[in-house]
C-alpha positions as CSV (number, residue, x, y, z in Angstrom):
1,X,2.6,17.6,-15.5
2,X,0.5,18.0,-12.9
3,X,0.2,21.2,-10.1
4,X,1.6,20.7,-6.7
5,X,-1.7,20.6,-4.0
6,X,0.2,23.2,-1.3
7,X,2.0,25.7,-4.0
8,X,0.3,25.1,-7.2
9,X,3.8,25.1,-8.6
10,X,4.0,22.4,-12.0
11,X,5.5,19.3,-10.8
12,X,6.7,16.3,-12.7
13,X,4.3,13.2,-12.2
14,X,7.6,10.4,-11.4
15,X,8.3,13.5,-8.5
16,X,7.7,12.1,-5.3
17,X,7.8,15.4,-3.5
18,X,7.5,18.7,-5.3
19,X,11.0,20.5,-5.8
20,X,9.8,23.8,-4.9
21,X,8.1,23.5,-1.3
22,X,8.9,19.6,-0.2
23,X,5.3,18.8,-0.3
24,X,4.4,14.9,-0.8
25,X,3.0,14.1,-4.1
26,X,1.8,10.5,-3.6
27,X,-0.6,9.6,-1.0
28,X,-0.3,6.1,0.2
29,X,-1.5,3.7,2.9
30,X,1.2,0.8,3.4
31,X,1.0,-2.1,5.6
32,X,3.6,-5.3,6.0
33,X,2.6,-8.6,6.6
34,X,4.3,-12.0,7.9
35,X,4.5,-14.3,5.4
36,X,3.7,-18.3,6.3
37,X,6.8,-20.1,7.5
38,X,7.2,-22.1,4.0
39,X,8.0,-18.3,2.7
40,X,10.5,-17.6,5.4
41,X,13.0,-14.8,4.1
42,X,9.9,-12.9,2.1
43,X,7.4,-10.4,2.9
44,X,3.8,-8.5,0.9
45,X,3.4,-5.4,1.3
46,X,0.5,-3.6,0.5
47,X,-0.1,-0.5,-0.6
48,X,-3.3,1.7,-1.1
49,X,-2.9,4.6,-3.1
50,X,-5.2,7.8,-2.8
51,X,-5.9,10.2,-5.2
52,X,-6.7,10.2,-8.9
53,X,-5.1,7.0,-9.7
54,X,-6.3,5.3,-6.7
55,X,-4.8,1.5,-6.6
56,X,-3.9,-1.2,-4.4
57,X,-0.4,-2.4,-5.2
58,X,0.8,-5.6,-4.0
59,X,4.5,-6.7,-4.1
60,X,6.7,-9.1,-2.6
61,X,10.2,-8.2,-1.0
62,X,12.9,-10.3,0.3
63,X,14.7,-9.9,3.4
64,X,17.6,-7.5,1.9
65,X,15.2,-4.9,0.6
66,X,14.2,-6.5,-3.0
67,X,10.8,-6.3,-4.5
68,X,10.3,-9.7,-6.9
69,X,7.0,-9.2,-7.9
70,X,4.5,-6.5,-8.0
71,X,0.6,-6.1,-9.3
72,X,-1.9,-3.3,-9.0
73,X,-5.4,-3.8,-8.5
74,X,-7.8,-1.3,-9.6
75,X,-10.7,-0.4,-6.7
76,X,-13.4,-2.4,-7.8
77,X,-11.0,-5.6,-7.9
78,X,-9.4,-4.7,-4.2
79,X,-12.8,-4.7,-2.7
80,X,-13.7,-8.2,-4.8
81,X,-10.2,-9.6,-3.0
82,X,-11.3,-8.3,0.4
83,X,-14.6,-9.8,0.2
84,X,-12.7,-13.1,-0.7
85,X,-10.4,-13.3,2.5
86,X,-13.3,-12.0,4.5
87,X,-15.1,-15.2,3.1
88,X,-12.3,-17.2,3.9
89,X,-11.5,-16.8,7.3
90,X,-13.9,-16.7,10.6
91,X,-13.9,-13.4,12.3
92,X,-12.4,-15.1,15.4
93,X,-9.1,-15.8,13.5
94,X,-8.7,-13.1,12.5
95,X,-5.5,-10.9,13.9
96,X,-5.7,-6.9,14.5
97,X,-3.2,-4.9,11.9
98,X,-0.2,-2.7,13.0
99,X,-2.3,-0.2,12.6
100,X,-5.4,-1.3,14.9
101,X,-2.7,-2.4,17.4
102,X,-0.8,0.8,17.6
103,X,-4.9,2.7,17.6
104,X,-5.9,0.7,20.4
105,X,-3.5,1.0,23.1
């Protein structure tokens, strides 16, 4: 078990909120992204996990809600996959995340 961060209270470490105040236990980053048109119907979505058990969780989910896959990628191996894309790709093709959209208006 582990100790609530707000209340200090013991909380269960499958709790995604702690029972006594309604604080959130898991702190997470998640973005969506479009998949090609060959995947039509399909989505990733990425998630970065703070904390002690930092991660970046990849899965793939279907139109009605599904995850079919998922894999977690420790730190080291994240940044190693970002350097990768970065590699790939010129910086003029790139496009803006939701999340750079959304900071930019």
């Amino acid at each position: 078990m582990s100790a609530c961060a707000r209340c200090r209270s013991e909380v269960r470490a499958e709790f995604r909120f702690c029972p006594w105040c309604g604080e959130p236990q898991r702190r997470k980053l998640v973005e969506l992204f479009r998949p090609h048109p060959r995947d039509r119907g399909l989505a990733l979505r990425v998630s970065r996990y703070l904390g002690d058990e930092s991660q970046v969780r990849f899965s793939v989910w279907d139109e009605s809600g599904v995850a079919h896959a998922a894999v977690s990628l420790d730190d080291e191996e994240a940044e190693r996959l970002g350097r990768f894309l970065l590699a790939c790709k010129p910086a003029t093709a790139r496009r803006p995340s939701l999340l750079d959209q959304l900071l930019h208006r």
